[in-house]
C-alpha positions in Angstrom: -22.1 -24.6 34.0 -18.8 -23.5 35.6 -18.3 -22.2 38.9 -18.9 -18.3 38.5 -16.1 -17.0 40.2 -13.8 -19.5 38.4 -15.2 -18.4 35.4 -14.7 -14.9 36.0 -11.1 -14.8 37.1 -10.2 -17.0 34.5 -11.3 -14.4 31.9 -9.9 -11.4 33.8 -6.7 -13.5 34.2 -6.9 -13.5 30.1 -7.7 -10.0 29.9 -4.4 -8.6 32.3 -2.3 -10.7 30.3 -3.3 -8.4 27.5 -2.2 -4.5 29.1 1.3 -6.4 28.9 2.2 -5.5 33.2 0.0 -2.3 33.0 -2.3 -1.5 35.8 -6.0 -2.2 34.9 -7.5 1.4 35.6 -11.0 0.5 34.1 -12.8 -2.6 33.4 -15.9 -3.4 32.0 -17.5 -6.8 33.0 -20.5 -8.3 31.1 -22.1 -12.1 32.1 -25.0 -13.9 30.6 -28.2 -14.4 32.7 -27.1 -17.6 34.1 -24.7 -16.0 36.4 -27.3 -13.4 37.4 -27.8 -14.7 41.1 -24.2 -14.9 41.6 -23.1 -11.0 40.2 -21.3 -10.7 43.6 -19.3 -13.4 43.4 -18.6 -12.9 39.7 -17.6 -9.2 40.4 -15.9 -10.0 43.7 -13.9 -12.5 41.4 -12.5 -9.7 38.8 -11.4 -7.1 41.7 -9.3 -9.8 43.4 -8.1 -10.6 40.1 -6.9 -7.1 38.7 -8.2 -4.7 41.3 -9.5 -2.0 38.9 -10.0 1.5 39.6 -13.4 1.6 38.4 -15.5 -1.4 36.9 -18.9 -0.7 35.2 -20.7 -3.6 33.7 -23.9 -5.9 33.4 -25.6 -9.2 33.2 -26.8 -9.3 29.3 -28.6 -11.7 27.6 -25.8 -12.2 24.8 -22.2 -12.0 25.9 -20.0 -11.1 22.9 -16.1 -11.6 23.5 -13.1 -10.8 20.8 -14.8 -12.8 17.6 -17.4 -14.7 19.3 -21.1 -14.3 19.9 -22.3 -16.6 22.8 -25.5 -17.3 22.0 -27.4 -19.5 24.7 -24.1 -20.2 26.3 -23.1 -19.3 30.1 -20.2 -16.6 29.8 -18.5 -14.2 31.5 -16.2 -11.2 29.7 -14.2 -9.0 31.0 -12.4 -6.2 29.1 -9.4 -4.2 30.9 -7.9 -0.8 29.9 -5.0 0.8 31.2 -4.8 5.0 31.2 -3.5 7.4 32.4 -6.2 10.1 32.5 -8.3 9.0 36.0 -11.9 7.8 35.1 -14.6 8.2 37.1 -17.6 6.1 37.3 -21.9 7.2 38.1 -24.8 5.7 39.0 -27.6 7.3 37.8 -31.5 7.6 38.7 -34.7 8.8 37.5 -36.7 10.6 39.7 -40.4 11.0 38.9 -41.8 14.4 40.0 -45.2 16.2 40.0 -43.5 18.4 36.6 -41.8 15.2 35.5 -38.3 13.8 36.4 -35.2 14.4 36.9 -31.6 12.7 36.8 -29.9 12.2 39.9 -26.8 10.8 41.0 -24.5 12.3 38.3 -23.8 15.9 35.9 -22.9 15.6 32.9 -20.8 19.1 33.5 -17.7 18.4 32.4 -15.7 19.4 29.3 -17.8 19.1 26.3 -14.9 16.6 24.7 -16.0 14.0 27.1 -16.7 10.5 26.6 -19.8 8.4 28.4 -20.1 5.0 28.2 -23.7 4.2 29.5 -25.5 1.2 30.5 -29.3 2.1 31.5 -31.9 -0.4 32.7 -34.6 -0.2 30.3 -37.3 -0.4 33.0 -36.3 2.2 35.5 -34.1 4.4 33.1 -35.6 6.8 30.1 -32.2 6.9 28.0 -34.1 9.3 25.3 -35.3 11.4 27.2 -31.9 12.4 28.7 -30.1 12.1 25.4 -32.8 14.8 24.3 -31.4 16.9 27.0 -28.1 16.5 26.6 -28.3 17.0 23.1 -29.9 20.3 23.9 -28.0 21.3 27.2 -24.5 20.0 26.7 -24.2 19.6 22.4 -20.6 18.1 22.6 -20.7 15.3 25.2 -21.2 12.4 23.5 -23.2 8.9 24.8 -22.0 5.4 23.6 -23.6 2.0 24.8 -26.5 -0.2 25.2 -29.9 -0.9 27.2 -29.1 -3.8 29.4 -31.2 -6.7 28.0 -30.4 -9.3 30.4 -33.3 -8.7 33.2 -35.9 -10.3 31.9 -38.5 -8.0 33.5 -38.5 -4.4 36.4 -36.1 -5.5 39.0 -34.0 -8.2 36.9 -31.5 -6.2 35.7 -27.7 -6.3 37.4 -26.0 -3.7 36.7 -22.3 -3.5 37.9 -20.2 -0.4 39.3 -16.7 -0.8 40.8 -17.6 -2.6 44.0 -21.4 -2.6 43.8 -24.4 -4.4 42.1 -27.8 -2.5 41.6 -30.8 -3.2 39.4 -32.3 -0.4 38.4 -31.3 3.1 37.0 -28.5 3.2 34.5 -24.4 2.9 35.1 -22.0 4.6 33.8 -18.2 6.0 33.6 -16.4 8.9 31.9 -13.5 8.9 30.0 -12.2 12.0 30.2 -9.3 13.8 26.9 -11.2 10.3 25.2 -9.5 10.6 21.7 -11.1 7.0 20.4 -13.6 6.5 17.2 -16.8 5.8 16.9 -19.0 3.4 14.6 -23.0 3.4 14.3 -24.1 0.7 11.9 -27.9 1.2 11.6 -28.0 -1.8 9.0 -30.2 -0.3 6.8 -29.6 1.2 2.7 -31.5 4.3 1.2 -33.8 3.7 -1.6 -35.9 6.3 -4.0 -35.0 9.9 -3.7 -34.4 12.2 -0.6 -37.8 14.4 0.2 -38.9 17.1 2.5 -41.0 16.9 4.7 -44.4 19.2 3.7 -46.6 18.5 6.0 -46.3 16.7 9.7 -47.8 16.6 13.5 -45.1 14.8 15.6 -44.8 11.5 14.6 -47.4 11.9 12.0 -45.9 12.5 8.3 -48.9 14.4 5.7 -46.7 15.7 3.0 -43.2 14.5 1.2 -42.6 16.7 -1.3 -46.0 18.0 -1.4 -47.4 14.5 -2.1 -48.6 12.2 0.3 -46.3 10.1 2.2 -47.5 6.7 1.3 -47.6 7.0 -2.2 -43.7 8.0 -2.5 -42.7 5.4 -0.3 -45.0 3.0 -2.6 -42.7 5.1 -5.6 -39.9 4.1 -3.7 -40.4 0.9 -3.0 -42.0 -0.1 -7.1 -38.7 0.8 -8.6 -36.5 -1.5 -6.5 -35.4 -5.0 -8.2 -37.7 -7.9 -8.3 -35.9 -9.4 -5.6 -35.3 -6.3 -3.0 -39.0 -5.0 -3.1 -39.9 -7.9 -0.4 -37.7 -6.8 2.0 -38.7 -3.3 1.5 -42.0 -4.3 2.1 -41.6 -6.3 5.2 -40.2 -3.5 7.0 -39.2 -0.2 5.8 -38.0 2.2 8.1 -37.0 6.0 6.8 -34.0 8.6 7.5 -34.0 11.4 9.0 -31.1 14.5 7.8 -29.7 15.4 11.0 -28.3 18.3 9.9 -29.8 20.0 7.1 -26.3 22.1 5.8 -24.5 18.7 4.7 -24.4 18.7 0.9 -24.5 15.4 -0.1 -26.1 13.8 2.5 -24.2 9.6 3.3 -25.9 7.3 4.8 -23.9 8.3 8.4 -26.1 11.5 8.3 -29.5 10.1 8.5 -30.9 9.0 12.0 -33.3 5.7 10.5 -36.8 5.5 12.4 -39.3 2.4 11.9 -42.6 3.4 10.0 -44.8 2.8 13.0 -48.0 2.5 10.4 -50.0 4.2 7.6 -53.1 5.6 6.8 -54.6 4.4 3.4 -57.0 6.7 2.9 -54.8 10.2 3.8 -51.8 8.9 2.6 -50.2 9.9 6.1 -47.5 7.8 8.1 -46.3 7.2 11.7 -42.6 7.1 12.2 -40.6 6.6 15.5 -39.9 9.7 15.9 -41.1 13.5 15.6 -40.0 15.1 12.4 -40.6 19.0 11.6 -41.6 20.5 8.2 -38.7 21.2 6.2 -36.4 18.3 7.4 -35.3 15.4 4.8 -36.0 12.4 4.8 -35.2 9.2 2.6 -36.7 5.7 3.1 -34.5 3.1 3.9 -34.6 -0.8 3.8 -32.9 -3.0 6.3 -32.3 -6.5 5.8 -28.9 -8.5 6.4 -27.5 -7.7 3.4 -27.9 -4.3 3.9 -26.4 -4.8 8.0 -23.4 -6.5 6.7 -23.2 -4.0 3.9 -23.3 -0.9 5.9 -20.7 -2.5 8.7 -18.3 -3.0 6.2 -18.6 0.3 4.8 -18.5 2.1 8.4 -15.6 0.5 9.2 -13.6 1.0 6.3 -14.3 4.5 6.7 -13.1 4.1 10.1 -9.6 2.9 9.6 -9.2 5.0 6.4 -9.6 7.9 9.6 -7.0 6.8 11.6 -3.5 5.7 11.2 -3.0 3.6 14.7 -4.5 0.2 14.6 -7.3 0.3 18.0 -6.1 -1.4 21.0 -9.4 -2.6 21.7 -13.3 -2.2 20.9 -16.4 -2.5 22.9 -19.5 -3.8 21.1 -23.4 -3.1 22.0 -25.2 -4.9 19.2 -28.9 -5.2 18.8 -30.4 -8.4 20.5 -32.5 -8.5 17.0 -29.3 -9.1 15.2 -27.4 -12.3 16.1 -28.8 -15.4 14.7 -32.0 -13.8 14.7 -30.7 -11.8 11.4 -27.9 -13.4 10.0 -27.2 -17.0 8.4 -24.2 -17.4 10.6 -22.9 -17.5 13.6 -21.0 -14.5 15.4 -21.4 -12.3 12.5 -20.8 -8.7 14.1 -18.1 -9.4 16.1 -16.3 -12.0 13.3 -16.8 -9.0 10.8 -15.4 -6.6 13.3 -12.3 -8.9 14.4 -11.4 -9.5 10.7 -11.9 -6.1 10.0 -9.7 -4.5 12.7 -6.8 -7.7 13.0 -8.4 -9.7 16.5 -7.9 -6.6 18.7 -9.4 -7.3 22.2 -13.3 -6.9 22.4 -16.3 -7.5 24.7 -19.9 -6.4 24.5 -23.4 -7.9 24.3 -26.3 -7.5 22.6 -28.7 -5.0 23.8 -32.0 -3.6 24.1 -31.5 -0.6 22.3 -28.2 0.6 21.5 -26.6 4.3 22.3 -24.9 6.0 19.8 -23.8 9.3 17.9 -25.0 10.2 14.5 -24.0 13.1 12.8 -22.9 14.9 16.6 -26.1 14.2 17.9 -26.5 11.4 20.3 -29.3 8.8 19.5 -31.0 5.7 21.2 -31.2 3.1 18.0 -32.8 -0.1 17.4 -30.9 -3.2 15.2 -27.9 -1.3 15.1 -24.3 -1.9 15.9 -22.5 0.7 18.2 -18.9 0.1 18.3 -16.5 2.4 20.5 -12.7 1.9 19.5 -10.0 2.6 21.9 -7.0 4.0 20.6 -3.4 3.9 22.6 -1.5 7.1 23.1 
């Protein structure tokens, strides 16, 4: 294994040769779990390097850099930015209270056009619960990132901001005037017919259509081919409408849920997530076909949005993708490179990815979160 801090100046040395003389304002710094006792050094490393403004970053257990993957290997990436506009990095905290918790240590109070990049330990850190409330408090700041999936247990996690390493809470910076693109792959194509929702208790689906649940999603899952119906079986998950006043409903607008289990005899299912009567839903099967399909398609619709090539991307990728899903190596971040011409990219795979869907942000599992920087 290389010496850490030669290993991490080496790839911030890579990484300033990219911003072509330009100050690094931001940087984001990601290392596999090899290099977890030495974050110090690593980060002491890049600041002597490029001296950043503000640095947020993490020990993962998957690094991913430009078109690679590193699987199992000892890495270090660092990803620099150069803007204008003055970031500002958090650290935030959950504090347990006799009502509940709060959030301390940042407010998201800022204009609604905001742009978060978050990196919570999921040990210490509920990331749904304040997604829920920022979703219902401040509706147009929108979250983008991944659970840090490098700790291996409470207390393992490094999380990195500007000068400082801490292992619990989340970190975070925003990017304030942001005019970048999103991209939430949830890997995962509809099958049978959109329903509503007839009859639920939280979690708990009783009535699709005024039938019960498991006999549609049986419907569903009989009129697939011969050779999708074992994938469908396996695992099917189901969609969620976000919003209810889209017409023809893509597969962008549904939030997909795991079916947590079923009852035979009612009918009912458990979903991962609570779903009220009236809302549609269409079940969904997710297999790697259907990842590589629907990251192809998001992205295509992603340049067809834009006329300016990104200047870079940062990946948060499920750690259940990876080898783990695909028959080849570096498959995300190959797909993206060749996708978007090599622009400069770092990530890792996570523990849950951060996300928007259809304006509403949204903790995912197996999905691909990809935020695209575009230059002025």
């Amino acid at each position: 294994m290389r010496d850490p801090s030669e290993a991490a100046s080496e790839a911030t040395t890579t990484a300033l040769a990219g911003l072509n003389d330009e100050p690094a304002t931001f940087a984001v710094l990601l290392t596999s779990p090899e290099y977890r006792d030495d974050a110090m050094d690593v980060l002491a490393a890049v600041h002597d390097t490029a001296a950043p403004d503000a640095l947020i970053g993490c020990v993962a257990e998957t690094v991913v850099a430009n078109a690679r993957e590193l699987e199992g290997e000892p890495s270090v990436a660092v990803w620099l930015a150069s803007s204008a506009e003055r970031v500002e990095t958090f650290h935030l905290e959950f504090v347990r209270t006799p009502s509940g918790g709060l959030f301390a240590g940042y407010e998201f109070g800022h204009a609604n056009d905001d742009f978060h990049l978050l990196l919570p330990d999921p040990y210490s850190f509920p990331a749904d619960v304040l997604l829920d409330h920022l979703n219902a408090h401040r509706p147009g700041v929108r979250i983008m990132g991944g659970m840090v999936s490098g700790g291996g247990g409470p207390g393992g996690c490094r999380l990195f901001r500007d000068g400082d390493v801490v292992d619990s809470g989340a970190v975070g910076v925003r990017l304030p005037g942001w005019r970048g693109l999103t991209v939430v792959s949830q890997g995962c194509r509809p099958i049978g017919e959109p329903y509503t929702v007839t009859g639920s208790s939280g979690t708990v689906l009783t009535g699709l259509g005024g039938r019960p649940p498991l006999d549609r999603l049986r419907e569903s899952i009989a009129a697939l081919p011969d050779d999708q119906r074992d994938a469908a079986e396996r695992g099917p998950q189901i969609g969620i409408l976000v919003d209810e006043y889209v017409d023809d409903p893509q597969r962008g607008d549904f939030l997909v849920r795991a079916i947590l289990g079923a009852d035979q005899e009612s009918g009912a299912i458990q979903v991962g997530d609570a779903v009220e009567v009236g809302t549609t839903v269409r079940f969904q099967v997710r297999d790697a076909a259907s990842a590589e399909e629907d990251l192809r398609e998001r992205l295509r619709n992603v340049i067809a949005e834009t006329p300016r090539r990104p200047a870079g991307a940062l990946l948060f990728t499920c750690n259940g993708r990876g080898s783990r899903m695909f028959d080849v190596a570096d498959h995300d971040a190959a797909l993206i490179a060749d996708s978007l011409g090599g622009i400069p990219m770092a990530g890792f795979f996570a523990a849950g990815e951060l996300g928007p869907v259809a304006g509403r942000n949204a903790l995912h599992g197996f999905t691909a979160s990809l935020a695209l920087f575009v230059s002025e």
